[in-house]
C-alpha positions in Angstrom: 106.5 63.1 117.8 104.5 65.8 119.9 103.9 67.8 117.0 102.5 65.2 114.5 100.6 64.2 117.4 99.2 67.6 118.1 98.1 67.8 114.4 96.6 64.9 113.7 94.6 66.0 117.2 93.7 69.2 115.7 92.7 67.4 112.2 90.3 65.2 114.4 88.3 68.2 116.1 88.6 70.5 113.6 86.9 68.0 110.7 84.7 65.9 113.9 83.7 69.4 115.1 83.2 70.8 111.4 81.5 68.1 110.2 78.8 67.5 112.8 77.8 71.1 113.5 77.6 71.8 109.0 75.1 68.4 109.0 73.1 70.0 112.6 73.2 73.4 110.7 71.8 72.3 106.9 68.5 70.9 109.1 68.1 73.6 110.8 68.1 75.9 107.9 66.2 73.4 106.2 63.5 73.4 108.8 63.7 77.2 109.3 62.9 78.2 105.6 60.2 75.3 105.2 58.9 76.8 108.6 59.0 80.4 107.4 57.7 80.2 104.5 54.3 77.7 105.7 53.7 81.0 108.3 54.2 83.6 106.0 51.5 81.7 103.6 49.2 81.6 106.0 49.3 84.7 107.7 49.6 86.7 104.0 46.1 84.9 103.4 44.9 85.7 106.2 45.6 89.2 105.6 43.8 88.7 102.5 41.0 87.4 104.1 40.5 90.4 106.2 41.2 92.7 103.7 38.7 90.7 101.3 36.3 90.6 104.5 36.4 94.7 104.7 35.8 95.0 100.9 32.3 92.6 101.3 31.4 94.7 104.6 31.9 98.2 103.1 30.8 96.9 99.4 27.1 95.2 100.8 26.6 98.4 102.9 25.9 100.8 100.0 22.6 100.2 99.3 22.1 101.5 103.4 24.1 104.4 102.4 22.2 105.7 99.4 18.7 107.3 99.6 15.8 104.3 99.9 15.2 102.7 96.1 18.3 104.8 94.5 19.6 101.7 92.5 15.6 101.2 91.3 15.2 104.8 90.2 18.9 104.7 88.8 18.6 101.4 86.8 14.8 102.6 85.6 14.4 103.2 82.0 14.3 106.3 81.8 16.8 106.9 84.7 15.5 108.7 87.6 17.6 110.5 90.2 17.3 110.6 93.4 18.6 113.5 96.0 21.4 115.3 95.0 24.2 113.4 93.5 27.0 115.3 95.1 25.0 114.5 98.7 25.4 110.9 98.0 28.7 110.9 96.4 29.9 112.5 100.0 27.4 110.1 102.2 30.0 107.4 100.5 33.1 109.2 100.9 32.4 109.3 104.3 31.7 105.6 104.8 34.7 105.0 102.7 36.9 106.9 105.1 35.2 105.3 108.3 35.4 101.5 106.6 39.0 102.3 105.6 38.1 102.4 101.6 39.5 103.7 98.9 36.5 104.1 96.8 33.2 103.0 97.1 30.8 103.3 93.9 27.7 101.3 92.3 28.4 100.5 88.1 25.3 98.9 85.8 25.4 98.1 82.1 24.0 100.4 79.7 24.0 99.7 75.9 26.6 97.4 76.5 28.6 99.6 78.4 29.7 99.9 82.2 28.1 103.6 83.4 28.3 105.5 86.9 25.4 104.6 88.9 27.2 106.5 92.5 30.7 107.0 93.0 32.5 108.3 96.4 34.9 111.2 96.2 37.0 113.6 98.3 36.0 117.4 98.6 39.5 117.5 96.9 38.5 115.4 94.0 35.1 117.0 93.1 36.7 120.1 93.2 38.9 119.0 90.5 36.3 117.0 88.5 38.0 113.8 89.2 34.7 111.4 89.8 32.4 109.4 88.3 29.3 111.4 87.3 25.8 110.0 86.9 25.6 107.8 83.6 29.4 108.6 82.6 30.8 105.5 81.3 33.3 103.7 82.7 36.7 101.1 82.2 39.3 99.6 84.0 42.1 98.2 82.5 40.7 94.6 82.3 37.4 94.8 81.5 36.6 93.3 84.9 33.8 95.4 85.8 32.0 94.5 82.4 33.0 90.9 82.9 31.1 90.9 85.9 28.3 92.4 85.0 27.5 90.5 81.9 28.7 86.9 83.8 26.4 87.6 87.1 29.6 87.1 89.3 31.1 88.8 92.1 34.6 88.8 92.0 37.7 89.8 93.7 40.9 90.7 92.0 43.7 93.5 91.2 41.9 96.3 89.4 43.6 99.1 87.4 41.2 102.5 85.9 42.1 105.9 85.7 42.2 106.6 89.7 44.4 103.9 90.4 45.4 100.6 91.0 43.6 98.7 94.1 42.6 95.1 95.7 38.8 95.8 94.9 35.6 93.9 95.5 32.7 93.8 92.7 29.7 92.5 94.3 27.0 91.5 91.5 23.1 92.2 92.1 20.0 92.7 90.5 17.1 94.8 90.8 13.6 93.9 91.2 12.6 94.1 87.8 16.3 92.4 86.4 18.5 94.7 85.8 22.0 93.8 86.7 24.2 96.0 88.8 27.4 96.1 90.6 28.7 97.0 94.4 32.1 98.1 93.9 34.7 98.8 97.0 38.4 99.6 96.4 41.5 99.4 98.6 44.6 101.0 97.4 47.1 98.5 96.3 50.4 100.5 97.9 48.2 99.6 101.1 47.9 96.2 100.8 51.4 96.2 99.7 52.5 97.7 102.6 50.6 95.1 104.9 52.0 92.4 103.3 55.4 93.8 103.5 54.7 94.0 107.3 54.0 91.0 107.2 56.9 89.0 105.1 59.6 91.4 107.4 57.8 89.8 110.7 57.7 86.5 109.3 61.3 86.8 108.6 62.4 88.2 111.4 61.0 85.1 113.0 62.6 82.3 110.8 65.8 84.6 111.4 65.0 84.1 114.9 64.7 80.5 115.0 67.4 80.1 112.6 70.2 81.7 115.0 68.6 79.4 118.1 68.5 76.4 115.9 72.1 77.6 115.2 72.7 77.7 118.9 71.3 74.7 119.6 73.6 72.8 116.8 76.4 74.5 118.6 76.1 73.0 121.8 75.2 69.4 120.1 78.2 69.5 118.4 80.1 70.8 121.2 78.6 68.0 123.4 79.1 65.5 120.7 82.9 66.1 120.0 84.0 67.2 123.6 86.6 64.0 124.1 87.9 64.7 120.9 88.4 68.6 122.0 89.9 67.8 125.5 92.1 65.3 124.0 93.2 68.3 121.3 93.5 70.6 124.1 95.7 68.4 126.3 98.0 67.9 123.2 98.4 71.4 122.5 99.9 71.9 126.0 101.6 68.9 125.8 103.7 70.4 122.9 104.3 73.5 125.1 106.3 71.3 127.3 104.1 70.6 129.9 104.8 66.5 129.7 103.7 66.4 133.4 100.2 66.4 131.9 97.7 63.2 132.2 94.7 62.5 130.1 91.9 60.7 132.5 91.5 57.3 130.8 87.7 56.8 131.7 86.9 54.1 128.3 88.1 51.3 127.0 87.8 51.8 123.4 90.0 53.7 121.0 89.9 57.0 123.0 90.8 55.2 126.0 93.5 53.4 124.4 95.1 56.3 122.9 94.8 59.0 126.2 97.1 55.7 128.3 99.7 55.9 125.7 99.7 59.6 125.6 99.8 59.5 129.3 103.1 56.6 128.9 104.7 59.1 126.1 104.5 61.8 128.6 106.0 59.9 131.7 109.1 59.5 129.4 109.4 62.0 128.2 109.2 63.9 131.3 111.8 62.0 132.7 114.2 63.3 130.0 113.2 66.7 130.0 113.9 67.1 133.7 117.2 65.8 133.6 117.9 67.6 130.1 116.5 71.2 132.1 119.3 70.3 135.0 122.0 69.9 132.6 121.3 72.7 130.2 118.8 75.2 131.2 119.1 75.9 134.8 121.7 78.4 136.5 123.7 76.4 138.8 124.2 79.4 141.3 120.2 80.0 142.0 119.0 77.4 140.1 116.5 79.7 138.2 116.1 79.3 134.5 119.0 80.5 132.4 118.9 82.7 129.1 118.1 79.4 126.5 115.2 78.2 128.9 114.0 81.9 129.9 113.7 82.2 126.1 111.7 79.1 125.8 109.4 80.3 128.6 108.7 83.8 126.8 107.8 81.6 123.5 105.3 79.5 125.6 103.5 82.8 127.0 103.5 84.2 123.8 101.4 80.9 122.2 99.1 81.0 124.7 95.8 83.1 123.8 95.7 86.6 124.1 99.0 87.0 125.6 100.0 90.5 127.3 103.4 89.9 129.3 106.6 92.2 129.9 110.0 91.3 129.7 112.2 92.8 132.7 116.2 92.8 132.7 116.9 93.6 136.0 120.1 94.6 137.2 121.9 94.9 141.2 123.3 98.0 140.6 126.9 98.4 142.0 127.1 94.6 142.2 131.2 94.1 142.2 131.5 96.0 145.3 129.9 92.9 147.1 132.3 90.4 145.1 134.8 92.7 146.1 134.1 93.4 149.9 132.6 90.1 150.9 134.1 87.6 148.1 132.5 85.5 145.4 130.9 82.9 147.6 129.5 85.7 149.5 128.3 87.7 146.7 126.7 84.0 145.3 124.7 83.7 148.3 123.3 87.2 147.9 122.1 86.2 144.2 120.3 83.3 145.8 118.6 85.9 148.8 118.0 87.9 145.8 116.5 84.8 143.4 114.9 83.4 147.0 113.2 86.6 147.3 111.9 87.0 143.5 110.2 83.5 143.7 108.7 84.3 146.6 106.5 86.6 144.0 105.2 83.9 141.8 102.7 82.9 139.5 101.6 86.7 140.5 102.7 89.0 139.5 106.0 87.4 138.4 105.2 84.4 136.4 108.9 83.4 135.3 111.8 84.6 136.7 115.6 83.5 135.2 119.3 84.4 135.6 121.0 85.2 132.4 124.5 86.5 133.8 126.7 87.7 137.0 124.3 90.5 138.2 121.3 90.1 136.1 117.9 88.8 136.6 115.1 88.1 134.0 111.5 88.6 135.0 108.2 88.1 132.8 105.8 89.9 134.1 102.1 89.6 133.0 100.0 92.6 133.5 97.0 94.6 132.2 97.8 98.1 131.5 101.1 100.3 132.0 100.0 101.5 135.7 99.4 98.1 136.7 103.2 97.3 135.2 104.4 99.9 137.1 103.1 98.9 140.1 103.9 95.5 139.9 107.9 97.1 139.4 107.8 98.5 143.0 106.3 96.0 144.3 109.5 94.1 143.3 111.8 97.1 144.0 109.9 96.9 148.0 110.8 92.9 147.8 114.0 93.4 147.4 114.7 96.7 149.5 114.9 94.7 153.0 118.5 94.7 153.6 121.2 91.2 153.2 123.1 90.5 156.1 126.4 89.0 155.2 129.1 88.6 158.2 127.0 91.2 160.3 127.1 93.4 157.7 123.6 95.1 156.4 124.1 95.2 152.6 121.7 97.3 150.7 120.6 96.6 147.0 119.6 99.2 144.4 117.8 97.6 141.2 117.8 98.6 137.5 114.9 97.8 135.3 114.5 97.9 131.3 111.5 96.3 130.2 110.2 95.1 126.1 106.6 94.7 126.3 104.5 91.6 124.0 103.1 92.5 121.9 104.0 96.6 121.5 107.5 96.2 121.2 107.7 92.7 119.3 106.6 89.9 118.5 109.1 87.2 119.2 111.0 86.0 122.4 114.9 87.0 121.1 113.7 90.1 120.2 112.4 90.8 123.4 115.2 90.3 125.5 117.6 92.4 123.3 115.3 94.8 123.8 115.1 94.3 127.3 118.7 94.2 127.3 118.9 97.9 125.5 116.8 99.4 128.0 118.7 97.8 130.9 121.9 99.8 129.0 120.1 102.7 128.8 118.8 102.7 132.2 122.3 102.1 133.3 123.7 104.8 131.2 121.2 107.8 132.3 121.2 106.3 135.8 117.4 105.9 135.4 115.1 103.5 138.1 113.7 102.0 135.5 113.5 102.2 131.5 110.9 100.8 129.0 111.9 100.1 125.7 111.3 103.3 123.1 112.2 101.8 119.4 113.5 105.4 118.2 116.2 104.0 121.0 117.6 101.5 118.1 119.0 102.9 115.4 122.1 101.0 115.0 123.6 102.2 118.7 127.4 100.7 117.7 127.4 103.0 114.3 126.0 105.8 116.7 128.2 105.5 119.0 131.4 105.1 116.9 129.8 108.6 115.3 129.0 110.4 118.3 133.1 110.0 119.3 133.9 110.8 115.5 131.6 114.0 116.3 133.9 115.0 119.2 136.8 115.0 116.9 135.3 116.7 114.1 134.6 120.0 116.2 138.1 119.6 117.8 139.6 118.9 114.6 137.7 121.4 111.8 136.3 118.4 110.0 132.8 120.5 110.0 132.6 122.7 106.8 130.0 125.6 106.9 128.3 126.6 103.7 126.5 129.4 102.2 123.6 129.5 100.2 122.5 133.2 98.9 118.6 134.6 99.3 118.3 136.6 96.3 115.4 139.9 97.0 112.6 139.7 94.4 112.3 142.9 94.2 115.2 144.1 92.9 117.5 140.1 92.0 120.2 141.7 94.7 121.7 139.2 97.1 121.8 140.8 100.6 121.6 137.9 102.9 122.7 133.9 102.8 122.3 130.6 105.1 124.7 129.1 106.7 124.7 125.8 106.3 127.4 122.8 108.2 128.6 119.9 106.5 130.9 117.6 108.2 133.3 115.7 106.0 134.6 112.2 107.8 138.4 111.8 106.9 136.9 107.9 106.6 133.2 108.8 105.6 133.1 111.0 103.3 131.0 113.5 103.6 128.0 113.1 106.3 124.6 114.8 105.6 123.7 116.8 108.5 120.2 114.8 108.5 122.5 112.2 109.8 125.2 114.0 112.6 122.4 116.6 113.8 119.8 114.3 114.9 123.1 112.4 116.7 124.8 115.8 117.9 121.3 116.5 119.8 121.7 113.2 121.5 124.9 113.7 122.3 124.2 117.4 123.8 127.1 118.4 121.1 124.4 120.6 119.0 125.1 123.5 121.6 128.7 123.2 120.9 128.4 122.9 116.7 125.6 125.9 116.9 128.1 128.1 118.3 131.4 126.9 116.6 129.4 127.6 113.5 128.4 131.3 114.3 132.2 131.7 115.8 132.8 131.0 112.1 130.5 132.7 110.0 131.1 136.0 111.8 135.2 135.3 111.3 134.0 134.7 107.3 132.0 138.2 107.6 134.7 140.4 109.0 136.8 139.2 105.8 133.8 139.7 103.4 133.8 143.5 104.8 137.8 143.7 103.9 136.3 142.9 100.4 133.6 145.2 100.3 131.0 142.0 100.6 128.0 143.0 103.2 126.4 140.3 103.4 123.1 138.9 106.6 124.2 135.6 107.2 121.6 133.2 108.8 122.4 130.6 111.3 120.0 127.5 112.5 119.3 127.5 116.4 116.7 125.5 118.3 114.3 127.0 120.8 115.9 125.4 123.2 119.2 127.4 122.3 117.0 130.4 122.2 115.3 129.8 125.7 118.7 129.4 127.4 120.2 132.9 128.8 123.2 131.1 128.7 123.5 131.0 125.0 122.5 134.5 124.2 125.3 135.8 126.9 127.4 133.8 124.3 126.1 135.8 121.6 126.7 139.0 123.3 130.2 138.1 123.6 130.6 136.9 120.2 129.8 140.1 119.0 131.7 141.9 121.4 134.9 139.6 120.4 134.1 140.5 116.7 133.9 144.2 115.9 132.8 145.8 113.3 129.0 146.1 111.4 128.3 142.5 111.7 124.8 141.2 110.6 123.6 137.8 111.8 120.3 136.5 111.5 119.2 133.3 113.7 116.9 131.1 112.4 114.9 129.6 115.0 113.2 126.2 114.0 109.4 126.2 114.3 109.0 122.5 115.2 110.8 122.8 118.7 108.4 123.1 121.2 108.2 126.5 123.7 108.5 125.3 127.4 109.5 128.5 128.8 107.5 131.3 126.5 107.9 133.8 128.8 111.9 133.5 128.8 111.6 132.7 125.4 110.3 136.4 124.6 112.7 138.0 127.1 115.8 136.3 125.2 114.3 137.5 121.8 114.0 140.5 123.2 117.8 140.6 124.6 119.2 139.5 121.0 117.5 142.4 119.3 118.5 144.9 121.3 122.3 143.3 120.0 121.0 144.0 116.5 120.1 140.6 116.2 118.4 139.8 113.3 115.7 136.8 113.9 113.8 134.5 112.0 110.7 132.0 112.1 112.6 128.6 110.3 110.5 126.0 108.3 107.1 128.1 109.4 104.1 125.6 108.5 105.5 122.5 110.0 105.7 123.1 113.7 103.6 124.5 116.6 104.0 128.2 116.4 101.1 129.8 117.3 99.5 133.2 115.8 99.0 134.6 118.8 103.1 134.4 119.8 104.1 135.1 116.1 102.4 138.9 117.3 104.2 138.8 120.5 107.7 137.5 119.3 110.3 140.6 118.0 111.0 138.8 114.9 112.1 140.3 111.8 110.9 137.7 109.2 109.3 134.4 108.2 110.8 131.3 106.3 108.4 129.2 104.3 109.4 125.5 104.7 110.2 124.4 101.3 108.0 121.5 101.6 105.4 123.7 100.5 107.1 125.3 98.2 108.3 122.4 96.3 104.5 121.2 96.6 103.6 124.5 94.2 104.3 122.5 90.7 102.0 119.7 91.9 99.2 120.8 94.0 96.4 124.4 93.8 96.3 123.7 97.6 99.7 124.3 98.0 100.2 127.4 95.9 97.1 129.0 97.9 98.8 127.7 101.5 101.9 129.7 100.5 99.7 132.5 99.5 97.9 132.5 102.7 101.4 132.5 104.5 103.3 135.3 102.4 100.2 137.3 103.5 100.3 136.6 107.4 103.4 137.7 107.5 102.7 140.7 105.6 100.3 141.1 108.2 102.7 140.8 110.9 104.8 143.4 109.3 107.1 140.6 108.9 109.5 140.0 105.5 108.7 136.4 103.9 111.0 134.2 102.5 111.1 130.9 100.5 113.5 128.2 100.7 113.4 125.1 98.2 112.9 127.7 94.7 113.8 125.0 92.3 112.4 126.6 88.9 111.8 129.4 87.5 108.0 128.9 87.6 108.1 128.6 91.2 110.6 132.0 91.5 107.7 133.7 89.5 104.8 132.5 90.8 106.1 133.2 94.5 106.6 137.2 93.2 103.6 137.2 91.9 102.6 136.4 95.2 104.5 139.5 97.1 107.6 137.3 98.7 110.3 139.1 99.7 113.3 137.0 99.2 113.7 133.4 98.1 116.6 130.7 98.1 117.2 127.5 96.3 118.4 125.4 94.2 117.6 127.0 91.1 119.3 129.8 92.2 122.4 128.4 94.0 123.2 125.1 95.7 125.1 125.3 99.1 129.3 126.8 98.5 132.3 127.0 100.5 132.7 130.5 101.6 135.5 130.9 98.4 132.9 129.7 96.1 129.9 131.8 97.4 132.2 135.5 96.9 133.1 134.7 93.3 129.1 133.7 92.3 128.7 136.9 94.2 130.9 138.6 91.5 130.0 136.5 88.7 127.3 133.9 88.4 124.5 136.7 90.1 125.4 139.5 87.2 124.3 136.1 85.0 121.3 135.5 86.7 119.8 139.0 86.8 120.7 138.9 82.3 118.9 135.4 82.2 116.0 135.9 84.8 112.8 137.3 83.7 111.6 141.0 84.2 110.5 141.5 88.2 107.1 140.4 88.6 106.6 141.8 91.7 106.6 145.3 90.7 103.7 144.5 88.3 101.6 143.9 91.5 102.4 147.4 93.3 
């Protein structure tokens, strides 16, 4: 019943609300744009008037301007000039400039037909010839100027000639012995255009204006207008959030008040039952704090309120039994009640719920701002509870465990948040950690993980782990002096494990260190048996830079190779996306490992954080393109001229370059066309058993060399 009641609320103030502010709104625009537009008419004729206002000023001046019975002499039959044309062309130019006129000129009818009487022009223009001269005929695109003259007229209007297109005046006169002449005055039209533009973006701007405090205004009518229906909406939302303790004031006595006193009846009962239902089901009968089903019910409320930015907190009394066991159960009870006594103590702030799920274990939701503040808050718990129980005169110190799942970063939904919580808690517990916040790379199916990490203990006890070789093949002459070895762990239930699977969880586990070196132990017990065959072969090995930056692990290389005699060549390669913390002991262990004729290598170079500046520094003997970028060669230019640019760094270096991931023979040649030294892939060989990897020594390479193409390389020395 709460929920249909909370929609049909919601139907009411949404369509109320909707309805009244769309009806407030459609006036308001309505008035806006009939208001707009009646300014923008009147101020664009005002502008008009103005500008019409100039033209008549400027245009009823020019008889001032010219010499003292010019039009007379002009108009006179036969013409007679008066003062030097160009004088009075530039006595009008000048008056044009100061009036703010385009042109200024005087026209007259002659044999039918419109002539030059003045004209006003720039310096600019008489130089170029571009003026009305004395008796030269003249036409605008309309015919205005001869309408004018032959109707006695004046008009203004949109005139187009030969110099432009402008808002011009032509003022009609006549001279004392009748004949007719014109006063002409122009204004460019991209002007006037420009003015008016001014004009209809201000006018806007305004209507804009009153449109968004019309707007406003409708807002707060509406607002004003539906508030009981909003309240009531408001109050039914919480009320379906559980808070049935909730009363609606009943201040009417029509259908509002009528239905806010039987919401306030529904809620009395129903608040009966749910407190006696909460007793019963969802309260811990030790503290009498929430329990797990009502905890999760109170992480589902804060995450439907708005905005909601809370954190989860398991928190666990570490070393818990030894009170059960010391002081008894009932004892230990009353502790988790100090304990609960001493939490509550802490709310609404900065603990807003706090529950008991199990024996030792407290759940907290914590509501904070930022991860300092949530820290914070976790030792202002941790100082809560540090005050010492006294139980039979006995001071009993607690030490607390935290794992916290934060809303929304982590997730989304309350059951997800305590598991979360609850795998932090496990992990806090298992690295003896304060306090843990939930990482999701954490989660990757722990009860498979763990079940493998024992299996992994086995395998190294029990040779499950397989190393194989893959062979680097020179370019420069197709010999194989040098292969990787690679480990592969077959599960006697399994099958066979890709290592992209049991590293990540060896490195975990801290059993990488142990693999790492039963896997050199066994590629330099596979060499000295290749050298019984005549086989000399460089084998690589993978190592971390942590390996590589712990002296403990280079003394075990100087004893491997001690333990192993004879002309043994390994080659480490070190991968490039391990970060350097210790670069300085970094270089001295380098150092160390090729004074044991160590050979060493920069692994998957390109996709890590090696810098140029300690490639120089670092006594390494070559560099491994990931194959990332080499397999990136049959789609992409960018790639081929990356690998380019790396093959020659390392030349630079003085280092040898090598390829992993060759997969076709285009790639094989276009990376010796390119200078690398050595390359390795599929297309030459997949990953063998050590059996497998001598007979393609002795069989499938004389193959390859017959099938390959000529050498490339060479044809670059």
């Amino acid at each position: 019943m709460p929920s249909r009641l909370a929609y049909f609320g919601l139907n009411i103030i949404r369509s109320a609300r909707t309805k009244v502010l769309l009806i407030l709104f459609m006036i308001n625009l309505a008035v806006c744009i009939a208001l707009t537009a009646s300014i923008y008419r009147q101020l664009s004729n005002a502008l008009f008037s103005d500008l019409d206002g100039r033209l008549l000023t400027a245009a009823s001046a020019i008889p001032y301007i010219l010499p003292n019975g010019y039009i007379e002499q002009a108009t006179a039959i036969p013409p007679v000039l008066l003062g030097d044309y160009h004088i009075n062309m530039q006595r009008l130019q000048q008056f044009a400039q100061s009036a703010g006129m385009s042109y200024l000129y005087v026209l007259a009818l002659k044999n039918n037909e419109v002539i030059y009487l003045a004209d006003s022009a720039t310096d600019t223009e008489i130089a170029a010839d571009r003026f009305g001269h004395f008796h030269q005929p003249y036409r605008d695109a309309a015919n205005l100027s001869y309408r004018v003259l032959t109707s006695g007229e004046s008009r203004y209007g949109q005139l187009k000639d030969d110099f432009g297109d402008f808002r011009s005046l032509l003022l009609f006169h006549t001279t004392s012995t009748g004949q007719r002449y014109l006063l002409g005055a122009d204004l460019d039209s991209s002007a006037v255009e420009q003015q008016l533009r001014r004009v209809f973006l201000q006018t806007l701007a305004l209507g804009l204006t009153l449109l968004l405090f019309g707007s406003l205004v409708s807002w707060v009518l509406a607002s004003r207008l539906t508030e009981p229906l909003r309240r009531f909406s408001s109050a039914v939302q919480r009320f379906t959030l559980g808070e049935f303790d909730l009363r609606m004031p009943v201040k009417t006595h029509d259908e509002l008040g009528n239905l806010a006193t039987a919401f306030n009846a529904m809620g009395d009962a129903l608040h009966a039952r749910e407190h006696l239902l909460r007793q019963l089901a969802f309260v811990d009968r030790v503290t009498g704090l929430p329990n797990r089903t009502r905890f999760i019910e109170l992480i589902e409320q804060q995450i439907s309120k708005p905005n909601p930015h809370f954190a989860v907190a398991m928190m666990n009394i570490a070393d818990f039994h030894y009170v059960n066991d010391c002081f008894g159960f009932s004892e230990g009870d009353n502790v988790l009640r100090s304990v609960a006594d001493r939490l509550t103590s802490l709310q609404p702030h900065p603990l807003v719920n706090i529950g008991r799920i199990s024996g030792n274990d407290f759940l907290l939701l914590i509501q904070y701002q930022d991860s300092k503040e949530l820290s914070g808050i976790i030792r202002q718990i941790e100082a809560c509870l540090s005050e010492a129980i006294i139980i039979d005169d006995h001071r009993v110190n607690l030490a607390m465990r935290f794992g916290i799942s934060c809303y929304p970063e982590h997730s989304n939904d309350a059951d997800s948040l305590l598991r979360q919580a609850e795998i932090s808690i496990f992990t806090a517990k298992e690295e003896c950690q304060f306090c843990i916040i939930y990482n999701p790379s954490r989660e990757v199916d722990r009860q498979s993980q763990f079940t493998l990490m024992g299996d992994l203990r086995e395998a190294i006890e029990q040779n499950q782990l397989v190393v194989q070789f893959q062979p680097k093949i020179l370019v420069a002459d197709l010999n194989v002096h040098s292969a990787e070895a690679l480990v592969r762990w077959q599960h006697p239930k399994r099958g066979w494990i890709p290592p992209s699977l049991f590293i990540a969880f060896a490195e975990q586990s801290g059993k990488l260190r142990a693999i790492t070196e039963w896997v050199i132990k066994d590629v330099l017990r596979q060499q000295l048996l290749w050298q019984e065959q005549g086989i000399d072969i460089c084998v690589s090995v993978n190592v971390g830079v942590g390996d590589v930056e712990d002296e403990h692990f280079v003394d075990f290389i100087a004893k491997q190779i001690d333990t192993f005699k004879g002309r043994l060549s390994l080659c480490l390669e070190i991968t490039e996306t391990g970060v350097m913390r210790q670069p300085d002991l970094m270089l001295k262990n380098l150092n160390r490992l090729r004074q044991l004729n160590i050979k060493l290598s920069i692994d998957d170079f390109g996709t890590g954080y090696s810098s140029f500046a300690y490639l120089a520094k670092m006594p390494i003997n070559e560099l491994k393109i990931d194959q990332t970028f080499v397999m990136a060669m049959n789609s992409t230019f960018e790639s081929i001229s990356i690998v380019r640019s790396m093959i020659e760094l390392g030349h630079i270096l003085g280092l040898k370059v090598v390829a992993e991931g060759v997969e076709t023979l285009a790639c094989w040649q276009a990376l010796s066309v390119m200078g690398c030294d050595e390359i390795q892939g599929y297309f030459i060989a997949k990953p063998m058993g050590a059996k497998d990897f001598t007979a393609w020594l002795q069989r499938e390479l004389a193959q390859l060399k017959l099938s390959s193409l000529p050498n490339m390389a060479s044809k670059l020395q």
